[in-house]
C-alpha positions in Angstrom: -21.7 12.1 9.8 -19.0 9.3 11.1 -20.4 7.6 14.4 -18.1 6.6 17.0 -17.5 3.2 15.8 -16.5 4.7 12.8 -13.4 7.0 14.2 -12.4 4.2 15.7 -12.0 1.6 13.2 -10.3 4.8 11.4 -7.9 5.0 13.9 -7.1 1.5 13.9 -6.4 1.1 10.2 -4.4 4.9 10.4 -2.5 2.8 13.5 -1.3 0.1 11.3 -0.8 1.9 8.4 1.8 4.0 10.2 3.9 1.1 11.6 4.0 0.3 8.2 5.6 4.2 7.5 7.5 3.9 10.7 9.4 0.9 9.1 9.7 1.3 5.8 9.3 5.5 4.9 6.3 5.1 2.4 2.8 2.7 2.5 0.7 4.9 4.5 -1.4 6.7 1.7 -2.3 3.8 0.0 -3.2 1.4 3.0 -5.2 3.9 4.6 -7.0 4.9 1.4 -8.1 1.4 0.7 -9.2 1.3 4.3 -11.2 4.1 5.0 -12.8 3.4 1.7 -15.1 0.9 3.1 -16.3 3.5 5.8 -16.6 6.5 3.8 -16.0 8.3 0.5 -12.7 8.8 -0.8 -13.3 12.8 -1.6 -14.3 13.3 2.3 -10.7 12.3 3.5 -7.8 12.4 1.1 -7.2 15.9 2.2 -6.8 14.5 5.6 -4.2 12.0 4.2 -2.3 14.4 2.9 -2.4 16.0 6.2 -1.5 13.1 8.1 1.3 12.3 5.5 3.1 15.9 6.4 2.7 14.8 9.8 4.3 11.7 9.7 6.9 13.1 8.1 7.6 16.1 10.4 7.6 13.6 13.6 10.3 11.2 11.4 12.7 14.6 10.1 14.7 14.8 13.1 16.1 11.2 13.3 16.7 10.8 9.0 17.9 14.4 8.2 21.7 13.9 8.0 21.3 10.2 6.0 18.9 12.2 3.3 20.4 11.9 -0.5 19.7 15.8 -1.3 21.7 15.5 -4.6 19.1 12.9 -6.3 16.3 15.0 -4.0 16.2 18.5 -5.6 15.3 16.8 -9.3 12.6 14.6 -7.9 11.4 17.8 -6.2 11.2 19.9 -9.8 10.2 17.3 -11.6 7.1 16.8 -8.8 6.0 20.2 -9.0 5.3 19.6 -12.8 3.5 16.6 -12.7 1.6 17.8 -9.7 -0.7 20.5 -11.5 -1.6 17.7 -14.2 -2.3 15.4 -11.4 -4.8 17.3 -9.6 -6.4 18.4 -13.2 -6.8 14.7 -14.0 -8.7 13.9 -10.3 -11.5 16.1 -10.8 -11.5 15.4 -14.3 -10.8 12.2 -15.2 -11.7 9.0 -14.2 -8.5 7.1 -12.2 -9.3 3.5 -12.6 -6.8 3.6 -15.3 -4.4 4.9 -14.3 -4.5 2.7 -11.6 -4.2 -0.2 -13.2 -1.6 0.9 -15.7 0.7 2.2 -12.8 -0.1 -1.5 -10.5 1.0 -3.1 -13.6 4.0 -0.9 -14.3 5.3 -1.4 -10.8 4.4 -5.0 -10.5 7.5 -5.4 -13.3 9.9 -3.6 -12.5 9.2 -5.2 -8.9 9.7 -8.2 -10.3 13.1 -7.3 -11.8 14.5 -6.1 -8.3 13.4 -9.0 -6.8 15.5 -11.0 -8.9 18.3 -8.8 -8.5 18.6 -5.5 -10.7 20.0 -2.4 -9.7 21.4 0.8 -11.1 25.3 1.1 -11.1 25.2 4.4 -10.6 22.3 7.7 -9.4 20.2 8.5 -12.3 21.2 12.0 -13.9 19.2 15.2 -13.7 16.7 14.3 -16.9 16.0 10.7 -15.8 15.3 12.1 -12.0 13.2 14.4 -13.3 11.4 12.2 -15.1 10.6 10.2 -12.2 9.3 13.3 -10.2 7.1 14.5 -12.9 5.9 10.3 -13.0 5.1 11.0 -8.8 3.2 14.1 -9.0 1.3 13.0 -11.9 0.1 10.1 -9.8 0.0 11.8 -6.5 -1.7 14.6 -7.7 -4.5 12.2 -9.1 -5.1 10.1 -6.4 -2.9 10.2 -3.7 -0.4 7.6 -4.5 3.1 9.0 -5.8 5.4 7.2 -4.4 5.9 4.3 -6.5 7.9 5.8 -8.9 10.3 7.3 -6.5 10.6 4.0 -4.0 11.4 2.3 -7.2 13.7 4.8 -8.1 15.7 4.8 -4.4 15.7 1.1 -3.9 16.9 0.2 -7.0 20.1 2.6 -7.2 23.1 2.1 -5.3 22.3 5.0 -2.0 21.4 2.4 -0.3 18.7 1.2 2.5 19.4 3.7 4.8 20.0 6.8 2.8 16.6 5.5 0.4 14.3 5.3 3.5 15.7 8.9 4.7 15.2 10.4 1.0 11.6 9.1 0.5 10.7 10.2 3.7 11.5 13.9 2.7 10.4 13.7 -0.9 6.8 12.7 0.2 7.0 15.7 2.7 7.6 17.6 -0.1 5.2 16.0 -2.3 2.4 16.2 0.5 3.2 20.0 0.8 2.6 20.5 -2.9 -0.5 18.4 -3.4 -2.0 20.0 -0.5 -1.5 23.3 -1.7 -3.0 22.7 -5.2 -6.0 20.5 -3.5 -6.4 23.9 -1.5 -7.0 26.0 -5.0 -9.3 23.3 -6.0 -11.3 23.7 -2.6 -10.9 20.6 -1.9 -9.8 21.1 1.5 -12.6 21.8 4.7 -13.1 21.8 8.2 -13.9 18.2 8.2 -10.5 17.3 6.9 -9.5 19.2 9.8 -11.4 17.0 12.2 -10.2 14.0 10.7 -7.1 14.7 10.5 -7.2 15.6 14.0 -8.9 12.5 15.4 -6.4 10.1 13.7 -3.2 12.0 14.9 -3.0 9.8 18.2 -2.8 6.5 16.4 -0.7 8.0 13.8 2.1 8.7 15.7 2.2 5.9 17.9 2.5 3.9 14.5 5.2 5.2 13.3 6.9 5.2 16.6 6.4 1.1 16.5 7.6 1.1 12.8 11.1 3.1 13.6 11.8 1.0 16.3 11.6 -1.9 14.2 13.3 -0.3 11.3 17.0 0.3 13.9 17.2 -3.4 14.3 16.6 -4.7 10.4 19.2 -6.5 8.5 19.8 -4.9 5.3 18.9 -7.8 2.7 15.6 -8.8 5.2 14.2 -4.6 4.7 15.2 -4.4 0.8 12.5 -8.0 0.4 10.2 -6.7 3.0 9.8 -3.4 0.8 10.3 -5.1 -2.5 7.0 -7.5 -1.1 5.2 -4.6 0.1 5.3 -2.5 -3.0 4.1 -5.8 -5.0 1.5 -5.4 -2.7 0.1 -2.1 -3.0 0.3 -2.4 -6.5 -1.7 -5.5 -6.7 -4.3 -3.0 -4.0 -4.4 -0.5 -6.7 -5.0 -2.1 -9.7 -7.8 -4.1 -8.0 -9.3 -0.8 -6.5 -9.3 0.1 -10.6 -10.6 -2.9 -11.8 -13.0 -2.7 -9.6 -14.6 0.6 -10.3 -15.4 -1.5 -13.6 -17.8 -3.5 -11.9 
């Protein structure tokens, strides 16, 4: 049972973990996962993420729907719904610490290549957006985390900041939706994830209030380095969460 102390401290790291959201349209999951970690196990709230996540996203539709890129969206969207299944398979299965660390590496590359300066020409086609979906739910699906892939995938075509944030923001309501639904036929999903998700709600949407109001005032070159660094960032916070399970 989580004392008081303990909601609280939750709250706070669901608070900051949500201006990060607010700003840039993905970070929550991971942040908060590595977070509430260290005050409880991972099985007892990832259900909660997932419902916070849809949240997030609900509150942030209104103001992003008219700059979403639906074209590249609807591929992503399939391609998600196939990996997702596998995904959720390979969580109660298998262990993720490496998966983890293969994805942390993967990202921690192509990273590297963005910040240096690489982009697409031109959207990916229908296969190679696919592809990247199916890559998302795989990942979300096994621990929470799918949205590597896909920031990747937005930030490093030509749609833009504005349209990027917008797209991501919808995917992972989409993505959320979906994982939640097969966590609920793997009963995963309780009245305690309820609770939770109920508790952090307050500090989760003054968050992202913060983070948007940020976002309106952010030169375009300053938010594509900011997300560039915080995506190296998270990587480098999974693949230690995997090498540590080694320990």
């Amino acid at each position: 049972m989580l004392t008081i102390p303990d909601l609280a401290l939750g709250s706070l790291f669901v608070f900051l973990a949500a201006i990060v959201r607010g700003y840039s349209g993905f970070g929550f999951s991971l942040l908060v996962i590595t977070s509430l970690s260290l005050l409880m196990p991972p099985q007892t709230f990832i259900p909660a993420v997932f419902m916070l996540e849809i949240a997030a996203s609900l509150h942030m539709l209104p103001g992003i729907w008219k700059d979403i890129h639906w074209r590249s969206l609807a591929p992503l969207i399939v391609g998600c719904l196939v990996g997702t299944p596998l995904g959720v398979w390979l969580l109660t299965n298998v262990p993720a610490p490496p998966m983890q660390i293969a994805l942390a590496v993967f990202v921690l590359i192509i990273t590297g290549f963005m910040w240096r300066g690489f982009t697409l020409k031109s959207m990916p086609g229908m296969t190679a957006s696919a592809g990247v979906g199916v890559a998302s739910g795989l990942f979300n699906g096994a621990f929470g985390i799918g949205g590597p892939p896909v920031i990747l995938f937005y930030f490093a075509s030509p749609a833009g900041n504005i349209a990027g944030r917008a797209s991501l923001i919808a995917f992972f309501l989409m993505t959320d939706l979906i994982g939640l639904a097969f966590m609920s036929q793997e009963s995963l999903i309780g009245w305690n994830s309820l609770y939770l998700a109920f508790i952090f709600l307050p500090a989760l949407f003054i968050g992202i209030w913060l983070g948007a109001k940020s976002f309106k005032g952010a030169d375009p070159r300053v938010f594509r380095k900011w997300v560039l660094a915080l995506l190296a960032f998270l990587a480098v916070l999974s693949g230690l969460q995997g090498i540590a399970a080694y320990w």
